[in-house]
C-alpha positions as CSV (number, residue, x, y, z in Angstrom):
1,X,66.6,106.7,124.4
2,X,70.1,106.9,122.6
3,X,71.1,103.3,121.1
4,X,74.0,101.7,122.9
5,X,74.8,99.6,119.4
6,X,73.8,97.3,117.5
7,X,72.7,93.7,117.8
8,X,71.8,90.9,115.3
9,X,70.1,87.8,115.9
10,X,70.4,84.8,113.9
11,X,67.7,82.1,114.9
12,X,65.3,79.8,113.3
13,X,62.4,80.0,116.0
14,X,60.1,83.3,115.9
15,X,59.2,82.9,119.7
16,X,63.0,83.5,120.5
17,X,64.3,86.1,117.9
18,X,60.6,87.7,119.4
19,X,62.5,87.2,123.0
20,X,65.5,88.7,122.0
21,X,64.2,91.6,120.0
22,X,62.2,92.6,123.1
23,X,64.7,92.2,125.8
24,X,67.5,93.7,123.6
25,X,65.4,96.8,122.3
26,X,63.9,97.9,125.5
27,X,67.8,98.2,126.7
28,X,68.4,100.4,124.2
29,X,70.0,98.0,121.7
30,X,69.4,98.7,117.7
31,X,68.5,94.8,116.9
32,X,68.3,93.2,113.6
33,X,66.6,89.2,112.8
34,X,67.4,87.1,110.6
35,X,65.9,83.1,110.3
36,X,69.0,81.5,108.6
37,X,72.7,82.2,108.9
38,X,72.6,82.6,105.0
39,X,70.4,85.4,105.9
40,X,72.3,86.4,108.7
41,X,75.4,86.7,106.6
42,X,73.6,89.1,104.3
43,X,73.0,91.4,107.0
44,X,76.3,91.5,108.3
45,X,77.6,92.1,104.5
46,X,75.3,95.1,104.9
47,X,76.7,96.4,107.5
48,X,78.9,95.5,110.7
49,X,77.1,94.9,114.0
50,X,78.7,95.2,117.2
51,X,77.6,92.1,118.2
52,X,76.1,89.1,116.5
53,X,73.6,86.4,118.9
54,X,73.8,82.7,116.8
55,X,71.8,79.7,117.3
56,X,73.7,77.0,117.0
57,X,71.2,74.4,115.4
58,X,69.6,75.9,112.0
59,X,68.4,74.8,108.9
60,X,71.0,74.8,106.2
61,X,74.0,77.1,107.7
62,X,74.0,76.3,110.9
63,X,75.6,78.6,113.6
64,X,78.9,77.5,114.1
65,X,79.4,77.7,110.3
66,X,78.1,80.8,110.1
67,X,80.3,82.0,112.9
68,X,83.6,81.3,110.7
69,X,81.9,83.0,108.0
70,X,81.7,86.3,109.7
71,X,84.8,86.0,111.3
72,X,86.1,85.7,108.0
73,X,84.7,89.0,106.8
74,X,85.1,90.8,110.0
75,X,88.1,89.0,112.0
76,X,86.9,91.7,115.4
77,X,83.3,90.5,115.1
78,X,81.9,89.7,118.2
79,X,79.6,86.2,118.2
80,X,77.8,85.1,121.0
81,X,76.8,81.5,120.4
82,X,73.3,80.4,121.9
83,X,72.5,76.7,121.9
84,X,69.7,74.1,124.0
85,X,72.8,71.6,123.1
86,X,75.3,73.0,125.0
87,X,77.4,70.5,125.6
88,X,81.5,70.8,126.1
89,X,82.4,69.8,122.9
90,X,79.6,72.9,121.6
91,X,81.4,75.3,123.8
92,X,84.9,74.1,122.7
93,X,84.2,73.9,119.5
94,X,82.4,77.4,119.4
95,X,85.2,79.1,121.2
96,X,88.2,77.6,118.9
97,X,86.3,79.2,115.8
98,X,86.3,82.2,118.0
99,X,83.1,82.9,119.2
100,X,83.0,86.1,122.4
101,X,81.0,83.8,124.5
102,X,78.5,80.5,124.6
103,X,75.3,80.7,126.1
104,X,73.0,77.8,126.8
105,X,69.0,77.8,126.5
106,X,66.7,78.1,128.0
107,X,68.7,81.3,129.4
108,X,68.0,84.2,131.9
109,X,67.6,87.6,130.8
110,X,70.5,89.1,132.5
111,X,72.5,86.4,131.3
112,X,72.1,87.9,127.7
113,X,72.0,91.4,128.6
114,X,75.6,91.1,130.4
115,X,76.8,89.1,127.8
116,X,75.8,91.6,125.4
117,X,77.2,94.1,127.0
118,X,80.8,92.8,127.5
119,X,80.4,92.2,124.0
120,X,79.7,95.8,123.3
121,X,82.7,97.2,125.8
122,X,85.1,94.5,123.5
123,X,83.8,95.9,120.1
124,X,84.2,99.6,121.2
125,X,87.8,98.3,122.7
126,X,88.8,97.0,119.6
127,X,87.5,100.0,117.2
128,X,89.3,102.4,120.1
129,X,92.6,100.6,119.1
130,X,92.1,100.6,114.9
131,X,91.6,104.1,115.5
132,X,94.4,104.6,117.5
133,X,96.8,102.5,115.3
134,X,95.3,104.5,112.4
135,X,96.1,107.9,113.6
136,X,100.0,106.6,114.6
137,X,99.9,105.3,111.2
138,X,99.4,108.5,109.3
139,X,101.9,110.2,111.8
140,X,104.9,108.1,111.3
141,X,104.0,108.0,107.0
142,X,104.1,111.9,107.0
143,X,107.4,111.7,108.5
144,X,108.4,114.8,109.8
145,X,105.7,116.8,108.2
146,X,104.8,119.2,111.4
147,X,102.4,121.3,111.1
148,X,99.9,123.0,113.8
149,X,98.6,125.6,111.8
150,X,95.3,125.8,110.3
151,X,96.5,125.8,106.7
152,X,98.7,122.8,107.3
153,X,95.7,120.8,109.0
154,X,93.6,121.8,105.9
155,X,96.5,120.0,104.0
156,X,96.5,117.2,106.0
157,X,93.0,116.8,105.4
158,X,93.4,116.5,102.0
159,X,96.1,114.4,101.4
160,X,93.7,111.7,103.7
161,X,91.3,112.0,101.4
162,X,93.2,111.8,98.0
163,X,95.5,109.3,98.8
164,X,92.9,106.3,98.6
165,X,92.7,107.6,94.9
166,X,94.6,107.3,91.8
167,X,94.3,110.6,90.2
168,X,96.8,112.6,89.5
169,X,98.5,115.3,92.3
170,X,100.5,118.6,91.5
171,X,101.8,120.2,94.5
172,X,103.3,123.7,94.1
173,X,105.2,125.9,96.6
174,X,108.5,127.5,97.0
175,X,111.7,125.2,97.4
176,X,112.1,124.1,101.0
177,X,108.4,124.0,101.8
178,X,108.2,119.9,102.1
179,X,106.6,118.6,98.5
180,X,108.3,115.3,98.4
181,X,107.3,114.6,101.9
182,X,103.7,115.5,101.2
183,X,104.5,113.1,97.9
184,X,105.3,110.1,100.6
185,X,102.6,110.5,102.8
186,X,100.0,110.5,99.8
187,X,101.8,107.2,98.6
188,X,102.2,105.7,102.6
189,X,98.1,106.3,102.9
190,X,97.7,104.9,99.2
191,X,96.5,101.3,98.4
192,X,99.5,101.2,96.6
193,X,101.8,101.8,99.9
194,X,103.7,98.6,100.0
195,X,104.3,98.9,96.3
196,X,107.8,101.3,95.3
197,X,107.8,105.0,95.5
198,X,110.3,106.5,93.1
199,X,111.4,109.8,93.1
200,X,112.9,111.6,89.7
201,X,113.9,115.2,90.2
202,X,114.1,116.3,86.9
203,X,115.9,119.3,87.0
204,X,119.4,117.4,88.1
205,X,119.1,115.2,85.2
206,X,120.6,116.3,81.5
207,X,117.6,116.6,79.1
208,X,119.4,113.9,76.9
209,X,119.4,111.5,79.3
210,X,115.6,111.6,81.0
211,X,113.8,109.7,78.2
212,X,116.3,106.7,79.1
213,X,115.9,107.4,82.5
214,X,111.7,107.3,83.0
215,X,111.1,105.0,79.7
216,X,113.9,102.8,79.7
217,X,116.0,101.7,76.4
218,X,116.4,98.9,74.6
219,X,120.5,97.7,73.9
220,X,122.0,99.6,71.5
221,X,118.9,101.9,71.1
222,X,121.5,104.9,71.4
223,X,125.8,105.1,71.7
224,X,126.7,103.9,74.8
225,X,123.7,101.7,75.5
226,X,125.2,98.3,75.4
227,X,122.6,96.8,77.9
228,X,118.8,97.4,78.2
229,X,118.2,99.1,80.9
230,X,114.3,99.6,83.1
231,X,113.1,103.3,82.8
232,X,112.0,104.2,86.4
233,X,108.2,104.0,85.4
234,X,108.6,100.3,84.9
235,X,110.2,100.2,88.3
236,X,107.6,102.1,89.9
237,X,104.7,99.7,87.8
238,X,102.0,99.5,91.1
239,X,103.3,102.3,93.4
240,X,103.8,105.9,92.6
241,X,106.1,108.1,90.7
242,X,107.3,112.0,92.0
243,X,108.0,114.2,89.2
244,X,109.9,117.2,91.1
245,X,110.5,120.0,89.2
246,X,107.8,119.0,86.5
247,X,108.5,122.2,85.0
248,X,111.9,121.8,84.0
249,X,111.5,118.7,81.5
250,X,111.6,119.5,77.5
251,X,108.9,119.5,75.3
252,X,109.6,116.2,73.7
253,X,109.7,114.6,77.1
254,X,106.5,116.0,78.3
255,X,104.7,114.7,74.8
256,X,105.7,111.0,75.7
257,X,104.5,112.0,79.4
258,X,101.2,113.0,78.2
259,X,100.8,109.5,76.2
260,X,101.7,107.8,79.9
261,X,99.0,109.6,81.7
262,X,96.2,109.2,78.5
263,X,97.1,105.9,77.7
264,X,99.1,103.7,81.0
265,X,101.4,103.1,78.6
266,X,105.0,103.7,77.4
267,X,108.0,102.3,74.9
268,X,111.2,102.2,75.6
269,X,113.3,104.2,73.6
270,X,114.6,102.0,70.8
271,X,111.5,99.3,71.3
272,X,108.4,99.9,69.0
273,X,106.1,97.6,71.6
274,X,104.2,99.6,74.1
275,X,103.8,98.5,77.3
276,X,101.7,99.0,80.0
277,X,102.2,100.2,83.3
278,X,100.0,101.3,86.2
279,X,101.5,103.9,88.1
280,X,100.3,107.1,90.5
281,X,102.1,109.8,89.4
282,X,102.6,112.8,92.1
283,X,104.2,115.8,90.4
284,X,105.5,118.9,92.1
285,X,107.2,122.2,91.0
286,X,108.1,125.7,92.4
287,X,107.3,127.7,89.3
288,X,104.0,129.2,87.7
289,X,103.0,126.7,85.3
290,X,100.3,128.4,84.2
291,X,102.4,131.2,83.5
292,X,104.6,128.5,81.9
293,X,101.5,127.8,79.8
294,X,101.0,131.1,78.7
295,X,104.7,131.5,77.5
296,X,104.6,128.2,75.5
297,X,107.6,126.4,77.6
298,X,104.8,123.9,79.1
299,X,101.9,122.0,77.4
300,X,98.3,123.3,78.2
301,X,97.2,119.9,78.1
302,X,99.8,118.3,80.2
303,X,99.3,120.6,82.4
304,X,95.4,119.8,83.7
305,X,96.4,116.1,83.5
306,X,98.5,116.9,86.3
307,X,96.7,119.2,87.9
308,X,93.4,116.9,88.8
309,X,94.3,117.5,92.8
310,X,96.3,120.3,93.0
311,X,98.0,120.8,96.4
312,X,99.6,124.4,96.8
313,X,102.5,124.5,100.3
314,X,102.3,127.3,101.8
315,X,105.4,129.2,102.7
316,X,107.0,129.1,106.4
317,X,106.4,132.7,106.4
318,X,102.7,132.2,106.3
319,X,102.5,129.9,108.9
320,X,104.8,131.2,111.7
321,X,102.7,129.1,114.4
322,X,104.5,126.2,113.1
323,X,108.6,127.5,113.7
324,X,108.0,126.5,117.3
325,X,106.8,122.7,116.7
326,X,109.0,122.6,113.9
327,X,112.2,124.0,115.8
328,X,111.7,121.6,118.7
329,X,111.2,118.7,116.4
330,X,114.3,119.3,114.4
331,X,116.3,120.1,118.0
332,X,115.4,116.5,118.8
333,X,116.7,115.2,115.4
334,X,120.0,116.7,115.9
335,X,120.3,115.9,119.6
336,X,119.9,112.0,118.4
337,X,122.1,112.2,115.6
338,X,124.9,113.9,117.0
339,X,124.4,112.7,120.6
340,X,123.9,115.9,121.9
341,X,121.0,116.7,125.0
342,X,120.5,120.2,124.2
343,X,116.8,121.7,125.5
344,X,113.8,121.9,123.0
345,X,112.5,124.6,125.0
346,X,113.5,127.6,123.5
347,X,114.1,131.4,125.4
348,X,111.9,133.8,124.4
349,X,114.3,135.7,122.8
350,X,115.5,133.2,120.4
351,X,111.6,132.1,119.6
352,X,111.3,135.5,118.8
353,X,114.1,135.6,116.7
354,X,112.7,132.3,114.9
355,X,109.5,133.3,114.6
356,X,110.1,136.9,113.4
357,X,112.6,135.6,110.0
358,X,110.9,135.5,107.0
359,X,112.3,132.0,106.0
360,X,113.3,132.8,102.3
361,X,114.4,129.1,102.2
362,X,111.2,127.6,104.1
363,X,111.7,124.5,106.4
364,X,114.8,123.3,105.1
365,X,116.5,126.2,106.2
366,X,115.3,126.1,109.3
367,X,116.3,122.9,109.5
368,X,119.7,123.4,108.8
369,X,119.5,126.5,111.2
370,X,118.7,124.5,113.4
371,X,120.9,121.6,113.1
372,X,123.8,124.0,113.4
373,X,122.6,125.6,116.2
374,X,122.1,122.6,117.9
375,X,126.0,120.8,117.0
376,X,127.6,124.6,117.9
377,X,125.6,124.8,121.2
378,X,128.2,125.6,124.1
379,X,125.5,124.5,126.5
380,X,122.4,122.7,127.0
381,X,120.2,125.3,124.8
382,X,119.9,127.4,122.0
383,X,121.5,130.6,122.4
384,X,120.9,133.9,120.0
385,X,124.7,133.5,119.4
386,X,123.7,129.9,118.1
387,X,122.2,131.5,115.3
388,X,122.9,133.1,112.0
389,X,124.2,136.5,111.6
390,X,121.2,137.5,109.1
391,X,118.6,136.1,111.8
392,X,120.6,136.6,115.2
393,X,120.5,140.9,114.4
394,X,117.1,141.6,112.9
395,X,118.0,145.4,112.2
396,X,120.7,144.0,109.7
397,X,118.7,141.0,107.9
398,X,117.8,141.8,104.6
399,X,114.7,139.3,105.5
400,X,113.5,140.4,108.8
401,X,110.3,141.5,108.8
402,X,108.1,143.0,112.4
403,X,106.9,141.1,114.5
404,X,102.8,140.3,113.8
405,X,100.6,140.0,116.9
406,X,97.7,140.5,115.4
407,X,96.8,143.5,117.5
408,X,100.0,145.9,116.3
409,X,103.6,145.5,115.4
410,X,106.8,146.2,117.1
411,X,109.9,148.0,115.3
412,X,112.8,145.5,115.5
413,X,115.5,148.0,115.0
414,X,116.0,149.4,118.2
415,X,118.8,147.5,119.6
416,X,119.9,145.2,122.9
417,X,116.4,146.2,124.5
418,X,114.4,144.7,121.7
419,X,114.5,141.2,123.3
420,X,113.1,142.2,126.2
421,X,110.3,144.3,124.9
422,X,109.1,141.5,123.1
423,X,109.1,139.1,126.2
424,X,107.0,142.0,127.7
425,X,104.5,143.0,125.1
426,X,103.7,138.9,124.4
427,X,103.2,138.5,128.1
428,X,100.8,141.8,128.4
429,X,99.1,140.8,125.0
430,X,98.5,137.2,126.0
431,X,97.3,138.1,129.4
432,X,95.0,140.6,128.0
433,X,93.8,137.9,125.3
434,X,93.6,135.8,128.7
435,X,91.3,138.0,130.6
436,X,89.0,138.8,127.9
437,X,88.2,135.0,127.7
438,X,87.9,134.2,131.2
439,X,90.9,132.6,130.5
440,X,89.4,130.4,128.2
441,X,93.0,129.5,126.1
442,X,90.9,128.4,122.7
443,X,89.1,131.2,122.6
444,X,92.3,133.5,123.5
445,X,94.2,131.9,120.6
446,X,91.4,133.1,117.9
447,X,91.6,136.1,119.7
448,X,95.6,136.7,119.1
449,X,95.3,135.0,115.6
450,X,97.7,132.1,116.5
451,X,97.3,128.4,117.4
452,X,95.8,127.1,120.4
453,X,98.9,125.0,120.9
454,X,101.0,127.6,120.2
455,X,99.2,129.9,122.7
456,X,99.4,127.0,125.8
457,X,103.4,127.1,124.7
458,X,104.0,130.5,124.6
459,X,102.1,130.1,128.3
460,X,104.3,127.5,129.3
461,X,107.9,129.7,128.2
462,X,106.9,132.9,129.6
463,X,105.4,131.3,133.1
464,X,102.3,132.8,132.9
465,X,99.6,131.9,135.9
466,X,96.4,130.9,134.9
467,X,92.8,132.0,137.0
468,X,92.3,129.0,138.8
């Protein structure tokens, strides 16, 4: 029989805890004893039940003692207090420490067993919610990070589980591919998320200056210091630090960096006292630093103190599944910011147009494609004539590039019928994908190479009737 959770009871007398370990099992219920509540609350530090039964009269911790004790550790426990001195005041007093429910001996069985198991439905109710609050969590910290693809959910899935850390992140990728805002989720999903994130690109400050800026200076430590001023690592002392464009920073700098990252420790320029400092540092660049290595412009051994996690962004171009999501969630940015209502739903036309560009500048140009599209829109949706020259005629971009189906390729060059062709040979493709599956969409998506969201989409635009 599959267990439907996990109960432990706290009592003094064997004959009842033998009671309620029979009654309790044979419904299926995991069920854990324990004689004391000291004892109780060792099991419950081992591990969370989903509900706890208490007698109320013990030797030593009694139940209603106990009770704020695990409510203390676990504020959604659920405590079902059993007493043969069930008075009012018992009950009261039971329920204002917050106890699920009060039960009075001698009992009948189906008084505990439906007790139980509204105490079960509340703990599953509860966990439901944390989950739910968690997942809306980690959406609104990555921001507008969309991504449906397979490689961005493999991303995903690794920024959750280096976050809780504190080692060391490079992330690499071409400009425009989202770094900082993978940078801000791994801080948001950090222990360290109510703490400051600072953000130094390094490539827009003089090479003079960037000591004083991440170390701080002491007055008069330099001309034209008259005040001490707070390096940016001090400010960031318990949150995190992003390093963009690690690979631009001079030698000298990255030899006081190295002494941050060995030691937790730095000195202001013009101070000779070191001081400490703990700080996650997230770095990111858009060059080959191992390359960089090679040619002696970078330190080797900076370099793998960086690189514990390294996270590598893969260009837009790589992950063409995602211009759709990403298109429709920038067309709602723009619509709200410039108080226009112009359709997320794109013609096929213009995905195909979209989806077909190589991106040479990632999502930030699409973005601003986008958002210029969406201001310049004589209508209520995104024409071709909304979009750039280079991307509006494919047989003159310099970056256009066939269109991938998985199955062949079509020849973009052909002029005003290639719009239609490529409404027709997605419809005939994904119909055929379609059939072959028993129109199984999952399974027609692995088929064609491309999202399962992206597939129901592409379903949705084109009008395509499913076998019922």
């Amino acid at each position: 029989m599959a267990r439907k959770g996990s109960v432990l009871v706290v009592d003094d007398e064997e004959i009842m805890r033998d009671v309620l370990e029979t009654l309790l099992s044979a419904e299926g219920y995991r069920v854990d004893l324990a004689k004391t509540g000291e004892e109780g609350l060792e099991c419950y530090g081992k591990r969370a039940y989903d509900v706890v039964l208490l007698d109320v009269s013990m030797p030593g911790m009694g139940g209603l003692r106990a009770l704020e004790e695990i409510l203390k550790a676990d504020p959604e426990a659920v405590c079902i207090i059993i007493t043969a001195y069930a008075t009012f005041d018992t009950a009261i007093g039971a329920w204002e420490r917050g106890a699920f429910n009060c039960i009075r001996k001698p009992f009948q069985n189906e008084q505990i067993l439906e007790t139980v198991a509204s105490g079960i439905k509340r703990r599953r109710k509860e966990e439901e919610r944390q989950n739910l609050r968690r997942a809306m969590s980690r959406s609104v910290e990555r921001g507008s990070i969309i991504g449906r693809s397979e490689k961005m959910q493999d991303i995903f899935q690794l920024v959750d589980q280096v976050a809780p850390a504190r080692s060391t992140v490079l992330i690499t990728g071409e400009s425009g591919t989202g770094k900082e805002l993978i940078a801000r989720a791994i801080h948001m999903q950090s222990p360290r998320a109510s703490k400051t994130f600072v953000t130094v690109n390094s490539s827009n400050i003089p090479s003079e200056l960037l000591e004083s800026e991440l170390f701080g200076h002491t007055r008069g430590a330099f001309t034209g210091a008259v005040a001490a001023k707070k390096g940016l690592f001090e400010v960031a002392d318990g949150g995190s630090i992003f390093l963009d464009e690690i690979g631009d920073i001079p030698p000298e700098t990255q030899a006081r960096l190295l002494r941050v990252l060995q030691e937790r420790e730095f000195t202001p320029l013009g101070d000779t006292a070191p001081r400490k400092v703990d700080v996650r540092i997230i770095a990111a660049t858009n060059i080959d630093l191992k390359e960089a290595v090679r040619q002696g412009s970078f330190r080797e051994d900076l370099y793998y103190r960086l690189a514990v996690v390294p996270i590598e962004l893969p260009p837009l171009r790589d992950r063409r599944e995602d211009v759709l999501a990403l298109a429709q969630h920038f067309i709602r940015k723009y619509n709200e910011e410039n108080g226009r209502h112009v359709s997320d739903q794109l013609a096929p036309d213009v995905l195909a147009l979209l989806e077909q560009y190589t991106w040479p500048g990632n999502v930030r140009e699409l973005e601003n494609v986008i958002e210029r599209a969406v201001v310049i829109a004589p209508g209520s949706e995104v024409t071709r004539q909304c979009l750039p020259a280079e991307i509006a005629d494919p047989s003159k971009a310099a970056g256009a590039a066939p269109l991938s189906t998985g199955t062949g390729s079509l020849d973009v060059s052909r002029g005003v019928n290639f719009y239609d062709e490529v409404r027709r040979f997605e419809i005939d493709i994904i119909r055929r994908a379609l059939d072959q599956t028993g129109g199984h969409q999952s399974r027609a998506a692995r088929l064609l190479g491309m999202n399962a969201t992206t597939l129901n989409s592409k379903i949705k635009t084109y009008n395509i009737q499913l076998r019922s």
